[in-house]
C-alpha positions, 0 to 999 in steps of 0.5 A, spaced: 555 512 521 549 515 522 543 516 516 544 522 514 539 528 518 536 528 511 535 521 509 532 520 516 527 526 515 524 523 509 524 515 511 519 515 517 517 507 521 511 507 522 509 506 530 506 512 533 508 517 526 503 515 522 503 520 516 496 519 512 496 521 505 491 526 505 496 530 511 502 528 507 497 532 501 497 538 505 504 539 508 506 539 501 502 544 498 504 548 506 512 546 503 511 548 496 507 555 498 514 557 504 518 556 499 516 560 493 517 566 499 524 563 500 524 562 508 527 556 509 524 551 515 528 554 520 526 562 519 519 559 517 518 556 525 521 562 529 516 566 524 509 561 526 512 561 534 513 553 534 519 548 533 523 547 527 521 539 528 514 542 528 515 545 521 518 539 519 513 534 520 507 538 518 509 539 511 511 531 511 504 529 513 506 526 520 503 531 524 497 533 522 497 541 521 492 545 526 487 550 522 490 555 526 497 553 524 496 553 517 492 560 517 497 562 520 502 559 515 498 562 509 499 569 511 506 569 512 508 565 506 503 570 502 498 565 499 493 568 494 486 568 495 486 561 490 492 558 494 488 560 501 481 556 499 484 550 496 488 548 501 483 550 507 479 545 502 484 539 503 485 541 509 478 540 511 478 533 507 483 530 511 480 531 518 473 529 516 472 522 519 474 517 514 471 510 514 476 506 517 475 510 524 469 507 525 469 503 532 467 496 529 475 497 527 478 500 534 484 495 535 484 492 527 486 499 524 494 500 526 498 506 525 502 503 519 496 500 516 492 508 516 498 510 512 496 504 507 490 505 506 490 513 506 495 512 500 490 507 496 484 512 497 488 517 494 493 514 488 491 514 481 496 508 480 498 502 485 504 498 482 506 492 486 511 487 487 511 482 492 515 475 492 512 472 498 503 473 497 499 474 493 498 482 495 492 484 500 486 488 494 487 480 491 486 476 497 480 471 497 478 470 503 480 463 505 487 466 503 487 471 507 485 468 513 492 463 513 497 469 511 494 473 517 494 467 522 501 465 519 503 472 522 499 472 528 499 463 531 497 465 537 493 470 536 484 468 538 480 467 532 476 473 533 482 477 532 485 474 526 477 474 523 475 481 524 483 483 521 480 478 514 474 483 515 477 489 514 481 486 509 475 484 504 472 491 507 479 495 503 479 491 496 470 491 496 471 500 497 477 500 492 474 496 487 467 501 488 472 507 487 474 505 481 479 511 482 486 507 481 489 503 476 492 497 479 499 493 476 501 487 480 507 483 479 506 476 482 511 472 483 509 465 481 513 462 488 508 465 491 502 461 489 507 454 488 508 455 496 502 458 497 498 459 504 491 455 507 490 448 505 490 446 496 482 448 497 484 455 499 490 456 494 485 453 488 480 459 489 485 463 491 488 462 484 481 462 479 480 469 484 486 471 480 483 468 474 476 472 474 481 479 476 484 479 470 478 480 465 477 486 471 480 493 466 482 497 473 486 491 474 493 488 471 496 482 473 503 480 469 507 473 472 513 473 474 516 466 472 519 462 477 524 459 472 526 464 468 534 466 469 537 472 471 530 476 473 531 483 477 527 481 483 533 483 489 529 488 490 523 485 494 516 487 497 515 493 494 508 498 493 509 505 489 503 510 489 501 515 483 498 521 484 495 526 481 500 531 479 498 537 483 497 531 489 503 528 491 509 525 488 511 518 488 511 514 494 514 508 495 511 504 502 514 498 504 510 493 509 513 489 514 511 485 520 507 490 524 510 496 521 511 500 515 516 505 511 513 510 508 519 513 503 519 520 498 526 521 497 526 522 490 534 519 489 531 512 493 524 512 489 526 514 482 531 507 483 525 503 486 521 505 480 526 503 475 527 497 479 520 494 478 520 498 471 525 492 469 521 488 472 515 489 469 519 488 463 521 481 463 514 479 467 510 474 462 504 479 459 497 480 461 495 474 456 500 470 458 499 471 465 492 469 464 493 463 460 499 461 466 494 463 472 488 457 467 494 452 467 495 453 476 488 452 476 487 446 472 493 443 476 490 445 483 483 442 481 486 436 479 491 435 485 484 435 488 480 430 484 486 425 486 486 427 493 479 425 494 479 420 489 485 416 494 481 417 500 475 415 497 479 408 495 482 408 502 475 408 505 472 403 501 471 396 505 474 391 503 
């Protein structure tokens, strides 16, 4: 059997749909301001003279509202004097151009990665949980380049670099904002199986370790060996608003794709999930000292290694 029209409408794939944050903003305050007259979507499009679909992604955020559409709706749903000067302004938030549609990043900034990066400029609180990486604003550099080339083998250099580029360009604008707080939950086997050579995955991990002294930032452990931990869940990323913003959203990251989910059923679920997990996560002192071990064991794999290929290079 099908999804339900409801679920559909609500759990979006993002190729061509992309419903940035800030738009997803405006469709809300348009949704909120149609139903306090008691029109449902239907009545509301017959009235605007366009399409029920039409309605429907306007106030999702997957098609952008036209000024004239939304000066239309909000004489129609009666808005006050207040009501009308504050979404013109959010409206005229979203349209400006926004750093990453400058032409240096034509090509690199695909619809499902806008939706990210709109959600991070936007959200007051990020809580991650990821079993396969270290999560993209932790990434160094070096790590950053294996996973990206991981995903893309046949991908030219300059492609896989510019990717890197952009990457490092989100973490260094999020830490200037030092608008969201970021909880992370790093699944340990994701820095025991690592990615990029042990010289990556070292600085990758004293990286992780410099981050925890950063107070926008917390990183809790979960433990490779511990039983019965709650991570079926997988990759998850949940976006904090303000609450006159948004609610929760739950954004999943796939393989050149994404999934941008606001039913309330399905977030709240996902919430207590990690709620559960962040529960049963080593604390933020002890995932530090865990993170100091990794490193002292990665240096001192390192030492070994050159250690061994200098005694093999030494002439008998």
């Amino acid at each position: 059997m099908g999804a339900h029209p409801q679920a559909r409408r609500q759990v979006r794939q993002l190729h061509k749909a992309v419903p940035k944050a800030q738009h997803m903003v405006v469709g809300r305050e348009l949704r909120r301001l149609r139903k306090a007259q008691g029109l449902s979507q239907t009545e509301a499009a017959r009235l605007l003279g366009v399409q029920n679909y039409t309605v429907s992604r306007n106030e999702t955020g997957e098609t952008p509202c036209k000024p004239e559409m939304v000066l239309k709706a909000l004489k129609i749903y009666r808005a006050s004097p207040e009501e009308e000067a504050h979404l013109l302004e959010v409206l005229e938030n979203a349209n400006r151009r926004h750093w990453w549609q400058g032409s240096e990043w034509r090509g690199v900034a695909k619809q499902q990665l806008l939706t990210l990066v709109t959600l991070e400029e936007s959200a007051n609180r990020i809580r991650v949980y990821d079993r396969d990486r270290v999560p993209g604003l932790l990434q160094t550099a070096e790590y950053a380049h294996a996973v990206i080339r991981s995903g893309m083998p046949e991908a030219p250099e300059k492609e896989i670099e510019k990717r890197v580029q952009f990457r490092l360009e989100r973490q260094a604008r999020f830490r200037e904002s030092g608008s969201a707080h970021y909880l992370c939950l790093l699944d340990e086997v994701s820095l025991i199986r690592g990615f990029g050579t042990r010289d990556d995955m070292r600085g990758q991990v004293s990286h992780l370790v410099e981050l925890t002294d950063d107070p926008c930032i917390s990183l809790h452990i979960v433990e490779l060996t511990r039983l019965n931990l709650p991570v079926g869940f997988g990759q998850t990323m949940l976006f904090d608003f303000e609450e006159q913003l948004l609610p929760t959203v739950l954004y999943e990251e796939g393989h050149e794709s994404g999934l941008v989910r606001q039913e309330p059923d399905e977030v709240d679920q996902r919430c207590k999930s990690f709620d559960r997990l962040f529960k049963a996560s080593l604390s933020k002192r002890r995932s530090k000292q865990r993170l100091i071990d990794m490193r002292t064991k990665l240096e001192s794999k390192e030492r070994e290694t050159k250690k061994s290929h200098l005694f093999k290079a030494t002439p008998a």
